[in-house]
RODO-2510 file (C-alpha; in nm, 4 decimals, decimal comma):
residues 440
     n   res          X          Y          Z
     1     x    -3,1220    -1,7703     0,4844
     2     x    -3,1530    -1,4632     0,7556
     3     x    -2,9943    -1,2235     0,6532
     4     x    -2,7181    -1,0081     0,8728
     5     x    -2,7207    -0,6296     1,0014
     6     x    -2,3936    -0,5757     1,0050
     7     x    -2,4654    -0,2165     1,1521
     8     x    -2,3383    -0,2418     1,5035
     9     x    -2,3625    -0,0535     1,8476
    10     x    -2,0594     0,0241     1,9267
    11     x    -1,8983    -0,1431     2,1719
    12     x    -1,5954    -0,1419     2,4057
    13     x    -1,3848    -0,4317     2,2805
    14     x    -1,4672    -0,7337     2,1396
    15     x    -1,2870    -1,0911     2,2470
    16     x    -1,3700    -1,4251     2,2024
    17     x    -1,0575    -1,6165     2,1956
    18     x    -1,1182    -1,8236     2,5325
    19     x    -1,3342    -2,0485     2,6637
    20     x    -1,4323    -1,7743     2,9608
    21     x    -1,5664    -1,4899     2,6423
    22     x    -1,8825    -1,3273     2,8065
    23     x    -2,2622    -1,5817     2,7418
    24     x    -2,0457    -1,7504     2,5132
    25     x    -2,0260    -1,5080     2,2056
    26     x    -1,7606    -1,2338     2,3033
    27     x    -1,6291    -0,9764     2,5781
    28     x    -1,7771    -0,6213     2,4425
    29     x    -1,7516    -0,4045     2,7668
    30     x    -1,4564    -0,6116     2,9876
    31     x    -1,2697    -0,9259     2,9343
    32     x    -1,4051    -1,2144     3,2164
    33     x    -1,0138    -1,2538     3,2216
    34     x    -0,9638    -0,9100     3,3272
    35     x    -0,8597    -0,7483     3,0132
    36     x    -0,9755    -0,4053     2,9701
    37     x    -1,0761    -0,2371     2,6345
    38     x    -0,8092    -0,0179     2,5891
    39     x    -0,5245    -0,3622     2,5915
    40     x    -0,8066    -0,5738     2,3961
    41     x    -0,8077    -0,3105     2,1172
    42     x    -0,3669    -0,2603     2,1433
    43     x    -0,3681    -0,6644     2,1011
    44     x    -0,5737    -0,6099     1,8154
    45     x    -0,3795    -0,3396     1,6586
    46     x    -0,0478    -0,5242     1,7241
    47     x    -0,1920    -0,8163     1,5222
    48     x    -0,2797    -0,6005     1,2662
    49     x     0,0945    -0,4844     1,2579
    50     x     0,1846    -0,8510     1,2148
    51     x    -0,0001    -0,9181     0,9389
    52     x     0,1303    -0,6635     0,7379
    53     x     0,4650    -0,7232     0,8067
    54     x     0,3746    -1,1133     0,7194
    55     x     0,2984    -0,9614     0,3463
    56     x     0,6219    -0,8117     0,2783
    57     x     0,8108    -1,0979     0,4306
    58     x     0,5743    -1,3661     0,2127
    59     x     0,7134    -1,1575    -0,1086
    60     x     1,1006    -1,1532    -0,0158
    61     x     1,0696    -1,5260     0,0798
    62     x     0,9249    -1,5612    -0,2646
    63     x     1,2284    -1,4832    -0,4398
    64     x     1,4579    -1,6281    -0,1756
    65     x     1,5362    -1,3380     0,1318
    66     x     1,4746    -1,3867     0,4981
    67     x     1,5541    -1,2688     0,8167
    68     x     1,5400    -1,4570     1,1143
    69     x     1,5518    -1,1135     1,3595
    70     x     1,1856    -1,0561     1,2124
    71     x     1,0352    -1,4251     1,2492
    72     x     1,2109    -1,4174     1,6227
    73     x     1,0308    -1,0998     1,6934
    74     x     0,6458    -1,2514     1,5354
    75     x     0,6861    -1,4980     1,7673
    76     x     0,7249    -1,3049     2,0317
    77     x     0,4384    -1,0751     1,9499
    78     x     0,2085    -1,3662     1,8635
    79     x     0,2674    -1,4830     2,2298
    80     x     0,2061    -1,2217     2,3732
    81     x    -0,1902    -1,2025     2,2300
    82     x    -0,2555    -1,5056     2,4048
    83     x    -0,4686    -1,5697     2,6577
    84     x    -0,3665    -1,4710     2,9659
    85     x    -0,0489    -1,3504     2,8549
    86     x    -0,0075    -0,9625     2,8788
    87     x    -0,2551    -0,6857     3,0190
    88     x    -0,0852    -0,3970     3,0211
    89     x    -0,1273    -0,1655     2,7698
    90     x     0,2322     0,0319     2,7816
    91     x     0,4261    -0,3057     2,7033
    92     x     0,1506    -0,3276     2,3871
    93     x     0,2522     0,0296     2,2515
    94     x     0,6022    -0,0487     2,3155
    95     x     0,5588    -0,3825     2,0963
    96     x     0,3853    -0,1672     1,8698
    97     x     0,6742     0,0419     1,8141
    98     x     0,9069    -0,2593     1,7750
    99     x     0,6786    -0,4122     1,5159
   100     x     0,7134    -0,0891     1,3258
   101     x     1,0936    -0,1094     1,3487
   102     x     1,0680    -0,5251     1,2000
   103     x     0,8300    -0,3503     0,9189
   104     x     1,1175    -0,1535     0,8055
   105     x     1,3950    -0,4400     0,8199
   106     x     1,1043    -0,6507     0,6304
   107     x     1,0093    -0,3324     0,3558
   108     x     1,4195    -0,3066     0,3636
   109     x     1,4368    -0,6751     0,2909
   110     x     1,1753    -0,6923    -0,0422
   111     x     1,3700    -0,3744    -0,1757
   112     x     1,6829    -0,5679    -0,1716
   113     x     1,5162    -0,8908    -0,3165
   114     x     1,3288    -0,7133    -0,5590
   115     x     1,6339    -0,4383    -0,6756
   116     x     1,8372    -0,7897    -0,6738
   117     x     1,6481    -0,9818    -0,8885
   118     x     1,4717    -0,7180    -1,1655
   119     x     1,7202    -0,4289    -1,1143
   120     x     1,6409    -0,0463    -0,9638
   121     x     1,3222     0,0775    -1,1412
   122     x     1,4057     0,3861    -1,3321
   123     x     1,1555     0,6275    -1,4362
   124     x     0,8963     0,5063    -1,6934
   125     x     0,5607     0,6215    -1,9250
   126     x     0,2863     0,3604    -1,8897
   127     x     0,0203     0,3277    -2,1182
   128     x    -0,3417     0,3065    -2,0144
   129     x    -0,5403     0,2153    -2,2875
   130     x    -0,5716    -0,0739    -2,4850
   131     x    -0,3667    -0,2399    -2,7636
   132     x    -0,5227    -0,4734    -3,0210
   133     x    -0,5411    -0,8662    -2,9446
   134     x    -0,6029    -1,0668    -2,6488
   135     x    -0,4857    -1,0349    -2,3338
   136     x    -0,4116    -1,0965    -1,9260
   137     x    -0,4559    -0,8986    -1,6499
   138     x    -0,3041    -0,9065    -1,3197
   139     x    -0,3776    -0,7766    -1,0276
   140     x    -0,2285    -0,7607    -0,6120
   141     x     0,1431    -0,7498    -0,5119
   142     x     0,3275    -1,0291    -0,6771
   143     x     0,5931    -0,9374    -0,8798
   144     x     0,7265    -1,3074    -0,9091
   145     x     0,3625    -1,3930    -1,0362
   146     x     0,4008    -1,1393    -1,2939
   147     x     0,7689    -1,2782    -1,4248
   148     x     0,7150    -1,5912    -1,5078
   149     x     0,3493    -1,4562    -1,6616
   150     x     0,5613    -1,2765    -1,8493
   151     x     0,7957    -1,5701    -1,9680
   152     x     0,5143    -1,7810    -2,0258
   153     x     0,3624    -1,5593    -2,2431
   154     x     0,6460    -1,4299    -2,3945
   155     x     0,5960    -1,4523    -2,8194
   156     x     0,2338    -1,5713    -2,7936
   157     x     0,0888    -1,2754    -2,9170
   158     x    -0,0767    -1,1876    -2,5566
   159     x    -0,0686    -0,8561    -2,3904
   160     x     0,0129    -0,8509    -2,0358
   161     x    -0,1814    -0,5263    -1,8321
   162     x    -0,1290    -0,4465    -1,4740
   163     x    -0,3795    -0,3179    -1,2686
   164     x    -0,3777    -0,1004    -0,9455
   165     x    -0,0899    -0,1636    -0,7031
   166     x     0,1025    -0,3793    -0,9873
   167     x     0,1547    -0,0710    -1,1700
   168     x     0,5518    -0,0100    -1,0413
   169     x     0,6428    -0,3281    -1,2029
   170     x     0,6854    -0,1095    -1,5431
   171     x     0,9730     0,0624    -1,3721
   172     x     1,2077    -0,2409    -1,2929
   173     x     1,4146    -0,3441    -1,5889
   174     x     1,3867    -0,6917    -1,5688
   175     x     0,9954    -0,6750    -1,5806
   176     x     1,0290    -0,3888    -1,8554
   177     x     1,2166    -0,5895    -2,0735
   178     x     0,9512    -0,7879    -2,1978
   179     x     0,7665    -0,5790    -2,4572
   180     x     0,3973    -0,7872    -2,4260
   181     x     0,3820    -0,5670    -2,0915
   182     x     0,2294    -0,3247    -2,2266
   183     x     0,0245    -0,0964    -2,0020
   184     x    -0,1708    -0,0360    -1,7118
   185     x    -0,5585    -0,0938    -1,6903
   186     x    -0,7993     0,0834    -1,4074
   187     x    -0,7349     0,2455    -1,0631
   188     x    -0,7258     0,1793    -0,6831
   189     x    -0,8094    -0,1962    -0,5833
   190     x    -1,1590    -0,1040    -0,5643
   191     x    -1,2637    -0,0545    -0,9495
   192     x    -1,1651    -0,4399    -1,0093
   193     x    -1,5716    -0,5431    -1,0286
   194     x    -1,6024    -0,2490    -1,2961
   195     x    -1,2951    -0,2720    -1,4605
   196     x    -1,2806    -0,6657    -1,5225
   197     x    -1,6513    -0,7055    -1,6360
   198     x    -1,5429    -0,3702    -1,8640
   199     x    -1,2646    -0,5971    -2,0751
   200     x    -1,2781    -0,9707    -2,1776
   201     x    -0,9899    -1,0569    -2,0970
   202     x    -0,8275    -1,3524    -1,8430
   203     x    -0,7204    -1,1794    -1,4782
   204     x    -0,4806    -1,2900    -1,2091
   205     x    -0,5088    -1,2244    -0,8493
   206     x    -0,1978    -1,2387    -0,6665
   207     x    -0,2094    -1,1297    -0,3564
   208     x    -0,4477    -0,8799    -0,0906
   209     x    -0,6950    -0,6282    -0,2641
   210     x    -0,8805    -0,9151    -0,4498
   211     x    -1,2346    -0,8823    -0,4341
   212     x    -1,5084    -1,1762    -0,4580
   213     x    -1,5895    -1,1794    -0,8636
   214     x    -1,9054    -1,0891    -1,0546
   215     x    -2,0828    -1,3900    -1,2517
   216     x    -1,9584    -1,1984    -1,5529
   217     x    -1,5876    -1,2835    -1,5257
   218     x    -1,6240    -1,5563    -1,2041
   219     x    -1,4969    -1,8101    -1,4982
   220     x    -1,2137    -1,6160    -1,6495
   221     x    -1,0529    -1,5330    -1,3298
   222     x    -0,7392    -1,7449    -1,1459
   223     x    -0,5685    -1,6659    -0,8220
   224     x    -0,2342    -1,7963    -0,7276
   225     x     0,0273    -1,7529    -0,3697
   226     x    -0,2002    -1,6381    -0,0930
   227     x    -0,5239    -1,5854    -0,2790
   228     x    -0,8095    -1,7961    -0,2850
   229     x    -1,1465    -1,7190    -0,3976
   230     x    -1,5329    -1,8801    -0,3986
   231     x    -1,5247    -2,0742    -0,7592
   232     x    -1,2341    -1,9658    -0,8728
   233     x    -0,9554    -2,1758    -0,9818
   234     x    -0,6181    -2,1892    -0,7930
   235     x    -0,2761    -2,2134    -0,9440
   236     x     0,0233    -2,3521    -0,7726
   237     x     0,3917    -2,3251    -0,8885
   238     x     0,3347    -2,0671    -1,1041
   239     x     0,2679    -2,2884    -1,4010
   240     x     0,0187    -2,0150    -1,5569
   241     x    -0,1146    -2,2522    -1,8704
   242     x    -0,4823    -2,2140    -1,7854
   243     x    -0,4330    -1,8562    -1,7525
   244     x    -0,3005    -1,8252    -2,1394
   245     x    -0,5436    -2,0510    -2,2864
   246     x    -0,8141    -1,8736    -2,1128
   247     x    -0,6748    -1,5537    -2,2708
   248     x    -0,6644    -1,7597    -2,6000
   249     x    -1,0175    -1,8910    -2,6098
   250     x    -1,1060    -1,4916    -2,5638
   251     x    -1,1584    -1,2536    -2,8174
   252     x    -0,9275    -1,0395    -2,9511
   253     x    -1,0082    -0,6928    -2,7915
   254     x    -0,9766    -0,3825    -3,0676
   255     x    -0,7098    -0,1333    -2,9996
   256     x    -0,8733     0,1978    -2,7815
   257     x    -0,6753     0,4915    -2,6714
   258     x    -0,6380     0,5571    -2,3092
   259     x    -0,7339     0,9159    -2,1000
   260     x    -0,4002     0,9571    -1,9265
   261     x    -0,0462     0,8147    -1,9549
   262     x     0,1451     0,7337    -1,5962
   263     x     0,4484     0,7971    -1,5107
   264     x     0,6368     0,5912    -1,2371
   265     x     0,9612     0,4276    -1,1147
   266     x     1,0841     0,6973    -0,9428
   267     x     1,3570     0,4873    -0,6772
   268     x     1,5811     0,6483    -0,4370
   269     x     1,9089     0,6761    -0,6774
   270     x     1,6277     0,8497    -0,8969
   271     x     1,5644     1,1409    -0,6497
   272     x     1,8864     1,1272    -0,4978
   273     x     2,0685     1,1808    -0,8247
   274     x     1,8737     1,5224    -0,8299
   275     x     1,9967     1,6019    -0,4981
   276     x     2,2120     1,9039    -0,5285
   277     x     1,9548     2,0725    -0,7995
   278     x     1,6533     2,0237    -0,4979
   279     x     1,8823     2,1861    -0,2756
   280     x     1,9358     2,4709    -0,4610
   281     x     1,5681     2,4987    -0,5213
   282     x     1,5168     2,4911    -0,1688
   283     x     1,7597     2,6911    -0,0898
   284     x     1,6319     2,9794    -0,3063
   285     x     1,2574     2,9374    -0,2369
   286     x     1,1718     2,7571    -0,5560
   287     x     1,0772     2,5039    -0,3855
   288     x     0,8948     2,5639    -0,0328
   289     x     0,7408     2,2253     0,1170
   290     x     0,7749     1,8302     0,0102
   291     x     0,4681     1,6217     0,0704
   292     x     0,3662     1,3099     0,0482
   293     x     0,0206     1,2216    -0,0171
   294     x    -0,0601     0,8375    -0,0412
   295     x    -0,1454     0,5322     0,1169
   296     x    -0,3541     0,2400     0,1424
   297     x    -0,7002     0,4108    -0,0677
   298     x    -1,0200     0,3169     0,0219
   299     x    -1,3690     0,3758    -0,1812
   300     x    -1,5588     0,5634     0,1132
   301     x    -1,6354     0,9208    -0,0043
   302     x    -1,3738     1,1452     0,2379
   303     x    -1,1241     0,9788    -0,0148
   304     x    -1,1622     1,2810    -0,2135
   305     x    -1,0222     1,4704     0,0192
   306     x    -0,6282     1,3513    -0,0999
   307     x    -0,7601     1,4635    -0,4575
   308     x    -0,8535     1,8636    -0,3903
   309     x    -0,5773     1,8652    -0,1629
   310     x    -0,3436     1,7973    -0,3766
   311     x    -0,4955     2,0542    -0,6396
   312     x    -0,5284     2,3247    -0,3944
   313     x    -0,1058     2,2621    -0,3208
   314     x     0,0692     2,5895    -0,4299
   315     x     0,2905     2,5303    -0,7158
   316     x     0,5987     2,5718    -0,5178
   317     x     0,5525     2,2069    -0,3442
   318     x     0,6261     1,9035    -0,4404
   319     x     0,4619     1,5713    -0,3913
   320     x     0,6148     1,2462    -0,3768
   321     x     0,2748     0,9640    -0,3821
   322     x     0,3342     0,5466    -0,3395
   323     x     0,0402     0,2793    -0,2827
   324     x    -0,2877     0,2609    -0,4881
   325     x    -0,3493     0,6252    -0,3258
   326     x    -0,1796     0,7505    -0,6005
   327     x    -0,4772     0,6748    -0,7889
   328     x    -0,6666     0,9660    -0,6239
   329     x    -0,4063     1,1820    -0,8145
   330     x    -0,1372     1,0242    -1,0324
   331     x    -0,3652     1,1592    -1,3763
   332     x    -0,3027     1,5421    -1,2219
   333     x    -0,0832     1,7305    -1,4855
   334     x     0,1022     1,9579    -1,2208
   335     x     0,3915     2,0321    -1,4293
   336     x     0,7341     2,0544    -1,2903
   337     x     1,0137     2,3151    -1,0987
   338     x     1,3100     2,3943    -1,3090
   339     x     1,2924     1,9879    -1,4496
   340     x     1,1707     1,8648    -1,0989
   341     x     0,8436     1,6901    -1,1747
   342     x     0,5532     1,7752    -0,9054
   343     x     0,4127     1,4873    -0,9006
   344     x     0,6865     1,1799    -0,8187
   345     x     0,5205     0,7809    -0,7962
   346     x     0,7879     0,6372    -0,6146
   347     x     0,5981     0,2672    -0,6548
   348     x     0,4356     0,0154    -0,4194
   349     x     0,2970     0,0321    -0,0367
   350     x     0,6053    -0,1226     0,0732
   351     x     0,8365     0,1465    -0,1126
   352     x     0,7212     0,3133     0,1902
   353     x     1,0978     0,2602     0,2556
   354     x     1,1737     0,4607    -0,0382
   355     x     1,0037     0,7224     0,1298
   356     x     1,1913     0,6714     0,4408
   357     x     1,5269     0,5947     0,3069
   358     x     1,4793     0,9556     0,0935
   359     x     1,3087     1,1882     0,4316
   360     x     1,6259     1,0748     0,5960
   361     x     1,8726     1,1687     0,2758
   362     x     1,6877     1,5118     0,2819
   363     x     1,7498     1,5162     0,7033
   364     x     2,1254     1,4696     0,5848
   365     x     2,1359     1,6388     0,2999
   366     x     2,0093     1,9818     0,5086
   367     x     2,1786     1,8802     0,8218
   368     x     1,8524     1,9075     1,0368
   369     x     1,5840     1,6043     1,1950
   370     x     1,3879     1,4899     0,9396
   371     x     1,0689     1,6642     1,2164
   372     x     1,2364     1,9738     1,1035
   373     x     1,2343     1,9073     0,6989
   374     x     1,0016     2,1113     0,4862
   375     x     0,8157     1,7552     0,4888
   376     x     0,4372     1,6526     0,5625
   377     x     0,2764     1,3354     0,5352
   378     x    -0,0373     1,3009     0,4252
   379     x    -0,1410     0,9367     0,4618
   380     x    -0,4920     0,7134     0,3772
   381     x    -0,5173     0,3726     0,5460
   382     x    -0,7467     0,0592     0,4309
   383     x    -0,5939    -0,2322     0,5942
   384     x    -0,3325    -0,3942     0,7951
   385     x    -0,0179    -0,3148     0,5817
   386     x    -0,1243     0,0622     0,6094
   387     x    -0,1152    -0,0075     1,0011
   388     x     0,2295    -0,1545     0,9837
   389     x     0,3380     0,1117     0,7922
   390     x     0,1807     0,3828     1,0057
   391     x     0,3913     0,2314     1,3183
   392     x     0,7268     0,1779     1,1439
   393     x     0,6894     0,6148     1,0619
   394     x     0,5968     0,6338     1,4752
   395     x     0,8974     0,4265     1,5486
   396     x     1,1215     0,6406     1,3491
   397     x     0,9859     0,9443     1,5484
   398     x     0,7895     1,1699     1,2767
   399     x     0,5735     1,3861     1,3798
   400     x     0,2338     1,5542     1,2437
   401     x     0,1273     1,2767     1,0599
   402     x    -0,2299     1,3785     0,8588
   403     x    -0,4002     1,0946     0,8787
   404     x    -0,7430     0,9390     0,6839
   405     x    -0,9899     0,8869     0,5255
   406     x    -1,1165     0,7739     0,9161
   407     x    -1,0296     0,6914     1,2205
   408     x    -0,8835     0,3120     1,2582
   409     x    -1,2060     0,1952     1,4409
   410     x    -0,9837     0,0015     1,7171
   411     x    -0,8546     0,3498     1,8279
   412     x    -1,0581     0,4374     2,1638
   413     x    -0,9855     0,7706     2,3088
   414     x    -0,6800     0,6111     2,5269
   415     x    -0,4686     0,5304     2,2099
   416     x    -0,5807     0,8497     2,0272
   417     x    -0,4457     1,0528     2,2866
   418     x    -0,1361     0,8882     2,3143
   419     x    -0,0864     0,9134     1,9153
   420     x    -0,1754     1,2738     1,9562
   421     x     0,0620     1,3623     2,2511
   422     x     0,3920     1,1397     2,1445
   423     x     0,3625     1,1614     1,7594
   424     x     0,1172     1,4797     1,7211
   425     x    -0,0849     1,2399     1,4828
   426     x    -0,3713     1,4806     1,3610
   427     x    -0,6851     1,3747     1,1651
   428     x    -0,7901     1,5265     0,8476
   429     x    -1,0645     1,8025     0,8327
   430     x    -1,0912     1,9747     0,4887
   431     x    -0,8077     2,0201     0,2884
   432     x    -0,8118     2,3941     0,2578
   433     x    -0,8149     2,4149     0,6472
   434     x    -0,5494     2,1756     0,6484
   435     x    -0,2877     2,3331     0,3615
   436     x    -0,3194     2,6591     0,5773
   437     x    -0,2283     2,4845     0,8637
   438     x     0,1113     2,3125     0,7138
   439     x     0,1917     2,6458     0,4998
   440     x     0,0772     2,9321     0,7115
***
């Protein structure tokens, strides 16, 4: 078989969703249709808004919460990427910054459903090395997955470890309870390949950030909700038995001692409960700028870059981190102010609200705009979710975004300078330039 360059040119646009697309493969400079770049790459970006919000809303359907505002509004943006449909580019930003608003009712709406269901996570230790006997993995989003794991499992003598963006779980009671969940095994998304050929043990995928598996653990893997994977075996209605007698026909693994301990679960009654000791902190210089550094991570080397700057942060900042960014700098011992850690995990990509719903305590809590907090975000994007969330922070009006590891490769110069001039989006450079830029 021939194999593929997928090194490109670049090019314009890209559009082949009619009959009309340019020699029959694709519109790279101007759509037949009209369409020019700049719309063809909003469309794309809008659709990328829309998936992400699809993820949250797949989770909070899961356990039982909708919204029929949000699905009204996807099928209004959906129709208007058809064919023929829209070609101006202001209505696109505009939808753009509506989607972002639906990404917070949907992030809103799988708090709710998962505060409602496992209880407000509370601040927890998690383990990362590894405890004697068998055991099952699991990997992605899916909470719900992990639960009835969990009851499946429960007295069988199998350990249940989390891995990458399934580390929060530890923090919500009802998930917490069950003492076979015992710790948390590898990093960001992206150390999967490593990390499951690394430990004989079964793995569950259950939702985005599942890779295509090695030969080495191909058989030992399962995926389940949205997942699906080349020779891999699928599980519907959670009925997990494979799974466990997978994990039983493995051998028992001997008990190792990990490099670092977490710490997460930080929610918003968690900060806010500290509220009048952070003011006081603030208001005596103790404490001199909040950020928050986090995000979707990807493996591409600038990723460092959220690392060393979070080292090079003078030790009167804080940093609140969410996503499997966190991973870039959730082993950092930075200590604490008066009993107010440095470092605070406050969970998943979508407790991006947690983020929000706490930027907009502080606004009150100082009486200023949350533009005018001692507040910077430092963000890292990988896919669409990061998009939606980047949009729902634009519709909310925040300002001076730092934004990585790259640029979103849909963003032509058009949309770059409207990101810069509405939202004063900036791009990282090096993180000592940057520090000395936010804390002159």
């Amino acid at each position: 078989m021939e194999k593929t360059d997928c090194r490109q040119k670049s090019i314009d646009m890209f559009c082949y969703q009619c009959s009309q697309t340019a020699n029959g493969t694709g519109c790279t400079v101007r759509g037949v249709c009209g369409k020019v770049p700049t719309v063809a790459k909003l469309l794309d970006n809008l659709i990328f808004i829309i998936k992400g919000i699809s993820a949250y809303l797949y989770h909070a359907r899961e356990l039982g919460f909708t919204d029929p505002e949000i699905d009204g509004f996807l099928e209004k943006a959906f129709y208007s990427t058809f064919t023929n449909v829209n070609f101006d580019a202001g209505s696109y930003v505009q939808l753009a910054v509506e989607a972002g608003q639906m990404n917070i009712r949907a992030m809103k709406l799988l708090k709710k459903a998962y505060i409602d269901t496992y209880g407000e996570p509370i601040p927890v230790k998690v383990q990362t090395g590894i405890f004697k006997g068998r055991g099952i993995i699991v990997t992605g989003h899916g909470l719900k997955a992990l639960e009835h794991l969990l009851k499946q499992t429960e007295g069988m003598g199998i350990n249940v470890y989390t891995h990458s963006e399934m580390l929060p779980a530890h923090g919500y009671p009802g998930l917490k309870k069950y003492k076979h969940l015992v710790g948390n095994i590898g990093k960001a998304w992206f150390d999967q390949k490593k990390i499951f050929s690394q430990y004989p043990m079964a793995i569950l995928a259950t939702s985005n950030c599942a890779l295509i598996p090695k030969d080495d653990y191909k058989d030992r893997m399962f995926t389940t909700g949205p997942v699906r994977l080349p020779d891999v075996k699928h599980i519907d209605n959670y009925d997990f038995a494979p799974v466990i007698e997978k994990a039983k026909s493995l051998p028992e693994l001997e008990e190792s001692k990990g490099d670092v301990v977490f710490t997460t679960g930080f929610s918003k009654s968690v900060i806010m409960s500290l509220a009048g000791k952070i003011k006081e902190l603030v208001t005596s210089g103790k404490i001199r700028h909040f950020f928050l550094i986090g995000g979707c991570d990807s493996p591409i080397g600038k990723g460092e870059y959220y690392r060393e700057f979070a080292q090079k942060l003078p030790k009167d900042t804080i940093i609140l981190t969410l996503a499997c960014g966190k991973y870039r700098i959730n082993d950092l011992d930075l200590g604490d102010i008066e009993g107010i850690p440095r470092l605070i995990d406050l969970g998943q990509c979508n407790d991006s609200i947690v983020a929000i719903e706490i930027a907009a305590a502080l606004s009150e809590l100082f009486g200023v705009e949350i533009n005018k907090l001692p507040l910077t975000l430092v963000l890292s994007w990988t896919e669409q979710k990061a998009v939606a969330i980047l949009w729902s922070l634009l519709s909310l009006g925040i300002k001076g975004i730092y934004l990585g590891p790259i640029l979103p490769a849909w963003v032509n110069e058009d949309i770059l300078k409207v990101l810069q001039d509405n939202y004063d989006i900036k791009l990282i450079s090096e993180p000592e330039k940057d520090i000395k830029e936010i804390l002159p």
